[in-house]
ZAVO-474640 format. One record per residue (C-alpha): residue in three letters; x, y, z. Coordinates in Angstrom, 1 decimal, always signed. Last residue first. Layout:
<nodes>
<node><residuo>ALA</residuo><x>X</x><y>Y</y><z>Z</z></node>
...
</nodes>
This chain:
<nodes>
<node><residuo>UNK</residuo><x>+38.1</x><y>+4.2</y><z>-15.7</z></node>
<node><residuo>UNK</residuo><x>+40.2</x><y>+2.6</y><z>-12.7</z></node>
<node><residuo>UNK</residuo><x>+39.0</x><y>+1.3</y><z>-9.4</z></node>
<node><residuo>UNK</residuo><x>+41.1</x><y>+3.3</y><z>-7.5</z></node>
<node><residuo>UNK</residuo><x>+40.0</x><y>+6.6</y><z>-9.2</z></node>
<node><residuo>UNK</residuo><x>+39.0</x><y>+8.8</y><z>-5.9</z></node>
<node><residuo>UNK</residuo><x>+39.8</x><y>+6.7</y><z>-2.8</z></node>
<node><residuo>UNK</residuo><x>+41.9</x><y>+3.6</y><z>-1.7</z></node>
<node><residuo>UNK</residuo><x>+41.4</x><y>+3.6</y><z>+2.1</z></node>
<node><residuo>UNK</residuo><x>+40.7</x><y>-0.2</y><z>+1.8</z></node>
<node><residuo>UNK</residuo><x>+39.4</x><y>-1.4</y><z>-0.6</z></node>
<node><residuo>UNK</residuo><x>+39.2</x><y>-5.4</y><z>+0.1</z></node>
<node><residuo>UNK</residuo><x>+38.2</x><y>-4.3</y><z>+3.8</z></node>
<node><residuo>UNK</residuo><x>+39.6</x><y>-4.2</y><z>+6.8</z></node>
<node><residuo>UNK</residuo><x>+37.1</x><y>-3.5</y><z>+10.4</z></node>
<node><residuo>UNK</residuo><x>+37.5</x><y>-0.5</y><z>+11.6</z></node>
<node><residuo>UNK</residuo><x>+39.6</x><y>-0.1</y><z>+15.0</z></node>
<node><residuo>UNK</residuo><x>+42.7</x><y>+0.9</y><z>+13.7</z></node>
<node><residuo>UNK</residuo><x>+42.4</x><y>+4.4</y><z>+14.4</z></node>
<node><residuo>UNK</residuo><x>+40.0</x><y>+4.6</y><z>+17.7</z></node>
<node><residuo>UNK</residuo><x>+36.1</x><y>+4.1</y><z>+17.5</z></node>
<node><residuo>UNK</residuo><x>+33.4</x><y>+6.0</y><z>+18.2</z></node>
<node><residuo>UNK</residuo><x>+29.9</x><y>+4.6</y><z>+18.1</z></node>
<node><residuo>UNK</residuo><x>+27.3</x><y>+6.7</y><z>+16.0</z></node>
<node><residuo>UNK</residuo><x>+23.8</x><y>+4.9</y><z>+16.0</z></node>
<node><residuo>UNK</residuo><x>+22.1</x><y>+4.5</y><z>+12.9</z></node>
<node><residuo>UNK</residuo><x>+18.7</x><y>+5.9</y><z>+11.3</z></node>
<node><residuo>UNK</residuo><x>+17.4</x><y>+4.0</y><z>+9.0</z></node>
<node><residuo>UNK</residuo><x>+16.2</x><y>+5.4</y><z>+5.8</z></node>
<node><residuo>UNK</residuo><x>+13.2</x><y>+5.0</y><z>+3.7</z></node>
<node><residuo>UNK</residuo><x>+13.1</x><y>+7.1</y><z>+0.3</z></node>
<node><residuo>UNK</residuo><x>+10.8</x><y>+9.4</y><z>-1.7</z></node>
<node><residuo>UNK</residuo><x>+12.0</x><y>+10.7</y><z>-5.1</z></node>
<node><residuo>UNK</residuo><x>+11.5</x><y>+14.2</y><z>-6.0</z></node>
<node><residuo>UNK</residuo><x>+11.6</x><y>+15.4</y><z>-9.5</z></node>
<node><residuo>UNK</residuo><x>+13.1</x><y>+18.5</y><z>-10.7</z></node>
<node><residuo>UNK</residuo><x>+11.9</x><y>+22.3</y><z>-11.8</z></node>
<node><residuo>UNK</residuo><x>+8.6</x><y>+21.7</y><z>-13.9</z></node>
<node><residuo>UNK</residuo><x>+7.1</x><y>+24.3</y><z>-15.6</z></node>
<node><residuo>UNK</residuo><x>+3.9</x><y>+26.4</y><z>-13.4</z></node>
<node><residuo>UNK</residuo><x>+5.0</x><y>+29.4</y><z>-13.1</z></node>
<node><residuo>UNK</residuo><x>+8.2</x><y>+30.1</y><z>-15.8</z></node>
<node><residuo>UNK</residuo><x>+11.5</x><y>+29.1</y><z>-15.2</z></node>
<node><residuo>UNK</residuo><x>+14.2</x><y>+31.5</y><z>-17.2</z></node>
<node><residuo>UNK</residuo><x>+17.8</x><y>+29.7</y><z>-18.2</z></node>
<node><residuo>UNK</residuo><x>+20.6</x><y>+32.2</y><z>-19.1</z></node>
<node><residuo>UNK</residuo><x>+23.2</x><y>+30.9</y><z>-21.7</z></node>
<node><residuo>UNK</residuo><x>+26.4</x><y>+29.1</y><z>-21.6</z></node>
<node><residuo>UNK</residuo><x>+25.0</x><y>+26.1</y><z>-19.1</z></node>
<node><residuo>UNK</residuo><x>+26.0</x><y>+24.9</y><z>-15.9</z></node>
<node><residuo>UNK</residuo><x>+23.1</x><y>+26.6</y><z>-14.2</z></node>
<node><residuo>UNK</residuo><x>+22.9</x><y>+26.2</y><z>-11.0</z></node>
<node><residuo>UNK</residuo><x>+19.7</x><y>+25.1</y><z>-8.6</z></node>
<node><residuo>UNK</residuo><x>+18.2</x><y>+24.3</y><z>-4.8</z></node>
<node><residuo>UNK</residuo><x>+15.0</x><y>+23.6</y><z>-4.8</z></node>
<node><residuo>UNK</residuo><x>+12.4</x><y>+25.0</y><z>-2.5</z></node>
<node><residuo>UNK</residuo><x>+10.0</x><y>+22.9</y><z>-0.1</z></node>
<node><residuo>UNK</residuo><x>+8.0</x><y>+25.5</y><z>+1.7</z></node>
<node><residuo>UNK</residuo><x>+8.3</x><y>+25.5</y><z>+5.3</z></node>
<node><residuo>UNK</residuo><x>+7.0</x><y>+21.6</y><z>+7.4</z></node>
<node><residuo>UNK</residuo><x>+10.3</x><y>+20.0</y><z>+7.8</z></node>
<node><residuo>UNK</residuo><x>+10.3</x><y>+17.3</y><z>+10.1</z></node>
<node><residuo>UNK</residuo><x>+10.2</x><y>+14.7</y><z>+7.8</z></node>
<node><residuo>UNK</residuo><x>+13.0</x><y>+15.7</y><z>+6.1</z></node>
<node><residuo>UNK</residuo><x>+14.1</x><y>+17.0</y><z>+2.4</z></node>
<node><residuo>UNK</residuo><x>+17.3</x><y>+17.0</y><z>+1.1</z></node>
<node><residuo>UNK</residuo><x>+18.3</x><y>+18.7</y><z>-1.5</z></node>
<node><residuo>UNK</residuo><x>+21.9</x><y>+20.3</y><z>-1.7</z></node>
<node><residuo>UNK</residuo><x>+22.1</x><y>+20.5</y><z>-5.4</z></node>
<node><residuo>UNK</residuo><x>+20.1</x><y>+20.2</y><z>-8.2</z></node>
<node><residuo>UNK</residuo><x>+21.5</x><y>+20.6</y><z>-12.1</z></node>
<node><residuo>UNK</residuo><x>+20.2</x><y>+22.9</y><z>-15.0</z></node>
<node><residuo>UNK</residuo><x>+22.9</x><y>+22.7</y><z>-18.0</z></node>
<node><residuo>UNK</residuo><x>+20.1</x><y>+23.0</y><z>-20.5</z></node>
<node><residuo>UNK</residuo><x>+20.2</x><y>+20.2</y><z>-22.9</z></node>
<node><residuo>UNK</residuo><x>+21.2</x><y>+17.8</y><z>-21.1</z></node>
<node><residuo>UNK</residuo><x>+20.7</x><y>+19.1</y><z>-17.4</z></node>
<node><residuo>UNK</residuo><x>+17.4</x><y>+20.5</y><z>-18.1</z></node>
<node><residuo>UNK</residuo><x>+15.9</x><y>+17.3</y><z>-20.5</z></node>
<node><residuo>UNK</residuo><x>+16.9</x><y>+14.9</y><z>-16.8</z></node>
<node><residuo>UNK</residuo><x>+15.4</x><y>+16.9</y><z>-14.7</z></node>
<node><residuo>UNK</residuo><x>+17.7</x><y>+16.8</y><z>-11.7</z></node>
<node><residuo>UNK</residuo><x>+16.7</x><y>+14.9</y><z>-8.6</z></node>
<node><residuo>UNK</residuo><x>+15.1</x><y>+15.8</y><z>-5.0</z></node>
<node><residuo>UNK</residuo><x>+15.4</x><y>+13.6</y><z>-2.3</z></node>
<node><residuo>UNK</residuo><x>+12.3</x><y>+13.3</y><z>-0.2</z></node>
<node><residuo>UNK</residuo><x>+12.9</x><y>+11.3</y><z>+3.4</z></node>
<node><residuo>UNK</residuo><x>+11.2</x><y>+8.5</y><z>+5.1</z></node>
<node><residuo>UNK</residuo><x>+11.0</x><y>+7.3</y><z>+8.4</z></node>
<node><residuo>UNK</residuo><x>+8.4</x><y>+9.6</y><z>+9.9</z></node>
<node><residuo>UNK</residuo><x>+6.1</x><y>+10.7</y><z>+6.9</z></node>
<node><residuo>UNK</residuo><x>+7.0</x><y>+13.7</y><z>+4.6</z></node>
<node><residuo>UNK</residuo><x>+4.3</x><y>+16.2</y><z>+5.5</z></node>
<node><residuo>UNK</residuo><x>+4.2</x><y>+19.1</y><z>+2.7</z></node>
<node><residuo>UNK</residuo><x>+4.6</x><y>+22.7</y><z>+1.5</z></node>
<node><residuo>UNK</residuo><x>+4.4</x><y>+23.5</y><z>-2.1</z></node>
<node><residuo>UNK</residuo><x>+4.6</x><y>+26.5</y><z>-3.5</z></node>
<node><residuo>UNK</residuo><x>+7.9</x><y>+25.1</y><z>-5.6</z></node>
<node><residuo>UNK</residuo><x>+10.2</x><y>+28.5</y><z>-5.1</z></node>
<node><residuo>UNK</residuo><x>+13.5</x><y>+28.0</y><z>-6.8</z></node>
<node><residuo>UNK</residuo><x>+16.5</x><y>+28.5</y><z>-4.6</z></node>
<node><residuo>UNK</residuo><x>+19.0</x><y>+29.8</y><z>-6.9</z></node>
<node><residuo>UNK</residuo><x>+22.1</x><y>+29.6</y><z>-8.9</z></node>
<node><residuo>UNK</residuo><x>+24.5</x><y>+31.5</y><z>-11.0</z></node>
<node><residuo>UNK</residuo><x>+27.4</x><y>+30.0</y><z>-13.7</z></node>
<node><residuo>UNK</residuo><x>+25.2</x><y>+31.0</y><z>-16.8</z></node>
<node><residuo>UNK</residuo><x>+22.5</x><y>+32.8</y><z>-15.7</z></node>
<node><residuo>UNK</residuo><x>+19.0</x><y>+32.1</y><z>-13.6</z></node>
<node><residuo>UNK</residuo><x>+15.8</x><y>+33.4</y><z>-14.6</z></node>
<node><residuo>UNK</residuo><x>+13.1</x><y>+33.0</y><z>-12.3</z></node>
<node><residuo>UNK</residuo><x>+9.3</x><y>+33.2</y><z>-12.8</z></node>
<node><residuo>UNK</residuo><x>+7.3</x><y>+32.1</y><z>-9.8</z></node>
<node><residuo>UNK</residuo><x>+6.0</x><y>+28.5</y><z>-8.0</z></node>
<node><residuo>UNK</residuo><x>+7.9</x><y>+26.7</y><z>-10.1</z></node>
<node><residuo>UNK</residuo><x>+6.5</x><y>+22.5</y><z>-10.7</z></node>
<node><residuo>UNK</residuo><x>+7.9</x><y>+19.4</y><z>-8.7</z></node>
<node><residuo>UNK</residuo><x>+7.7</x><y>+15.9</y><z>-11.1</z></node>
<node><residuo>UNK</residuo><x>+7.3</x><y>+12.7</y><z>-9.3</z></node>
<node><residuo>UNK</residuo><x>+10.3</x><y>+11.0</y><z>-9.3</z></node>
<node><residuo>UNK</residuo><x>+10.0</x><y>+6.8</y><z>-8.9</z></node>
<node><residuo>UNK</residuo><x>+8.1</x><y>+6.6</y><z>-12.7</z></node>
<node><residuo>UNK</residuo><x>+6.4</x><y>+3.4</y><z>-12.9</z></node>
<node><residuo>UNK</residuo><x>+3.2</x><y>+4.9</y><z>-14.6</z></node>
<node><residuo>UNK</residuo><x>+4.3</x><y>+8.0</y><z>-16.2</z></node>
<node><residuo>UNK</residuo><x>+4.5</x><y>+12.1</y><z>-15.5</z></node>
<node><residuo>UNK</residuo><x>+4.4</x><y>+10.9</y><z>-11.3</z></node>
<node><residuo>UNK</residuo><x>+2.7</x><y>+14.2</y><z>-10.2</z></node>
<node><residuo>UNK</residuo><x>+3.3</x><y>+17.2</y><z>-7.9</z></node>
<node><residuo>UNK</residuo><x>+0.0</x><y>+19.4</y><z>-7.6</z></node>
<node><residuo>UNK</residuo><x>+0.5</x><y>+22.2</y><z>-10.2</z></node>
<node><residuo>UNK</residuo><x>+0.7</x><y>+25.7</y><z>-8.6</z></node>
<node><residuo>UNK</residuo><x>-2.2</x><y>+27.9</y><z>-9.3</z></node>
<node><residuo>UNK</residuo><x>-4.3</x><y>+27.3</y><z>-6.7</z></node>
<node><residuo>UNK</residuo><x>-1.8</x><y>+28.8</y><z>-4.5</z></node>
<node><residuo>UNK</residuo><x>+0.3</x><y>+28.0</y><z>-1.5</z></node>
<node><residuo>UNK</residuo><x>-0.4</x><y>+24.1</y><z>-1.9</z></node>
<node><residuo>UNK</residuo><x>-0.4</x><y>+22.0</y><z>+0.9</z></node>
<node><residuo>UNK</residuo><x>+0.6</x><y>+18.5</y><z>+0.0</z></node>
<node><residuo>UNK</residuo><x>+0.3</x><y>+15.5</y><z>+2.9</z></node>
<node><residuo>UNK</residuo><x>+2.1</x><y>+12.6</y><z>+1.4</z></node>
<node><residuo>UNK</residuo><x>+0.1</x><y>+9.2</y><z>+1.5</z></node>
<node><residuo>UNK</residuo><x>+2.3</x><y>+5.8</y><z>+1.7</z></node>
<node><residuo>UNK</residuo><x>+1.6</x><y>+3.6</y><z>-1.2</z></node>
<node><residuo>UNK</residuo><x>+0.0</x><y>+0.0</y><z>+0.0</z></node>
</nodes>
């Protein structure tokens, strides 16, 4: 059974968030007002939506696939929790050469609802991590 996810909307004219396809995880999150964002700038992108993630769960919010490709429109920095309750905004740049404007009512980015467990932090000492076939081998170390 789908979990329900409280939407308030701040005005009628603000799409509600929708999946666009059957089987789609990201439902698509629409501008609340017009914004035009140039090259190398970013915003926080009013959605007019404010709304009650439920207790275990948390809304990640994803690129628009068309923006980024052909546009140069990424996210960033956008988490959602369940205790929020202000206006979900997302977080934009624009990676592209030319200025980008988002009109009322286009869509911004998709939001994909995840469970999470919460974990316990238990401090160890150097040394005390169990080895693994990685290691400490960062950035690369698998190859191309």
């Amino acid at each position: 059974m789908a979990k329900k996810l409280k939407i308030v909307r701040l005005s009628d004219s603000v799409p509600m968030p929708r999946y666009a396809l059957p089987g789609d995880a990201g439902f698509d999150l629409y501008v609340y007002e017009r914004v035009t964002i140039a090259p190398g700038d970013r915003a926080a992108i009013q959605t007019g939506y404010k709304m009650e993630i439920p207790e275990g769960y948390v809304g990640i919010i994803y690129e628009k696939s068309g923006l980024s490709f052909k546009h140069g429109i990424i996210t960033y920095g956008n988490v959602i929790d369940s205790g929020y309750r202000g206006e979900v905004r997302v977080g934009v740049m624009n990676l592209g050469k030319e200025a980008y404007t988002f009109e009322p009512g286009h869509k911004v980015a998709q939001m994909i609802i995840h469970s999470y467990e919460e974990v316990k932090f238990v401090e160890a000492k150097d040394g005390e991590l169990s080895e693994s076939e990685r290691g400490a081998r960062g950035f690369g170390s698998t190859g191309k």
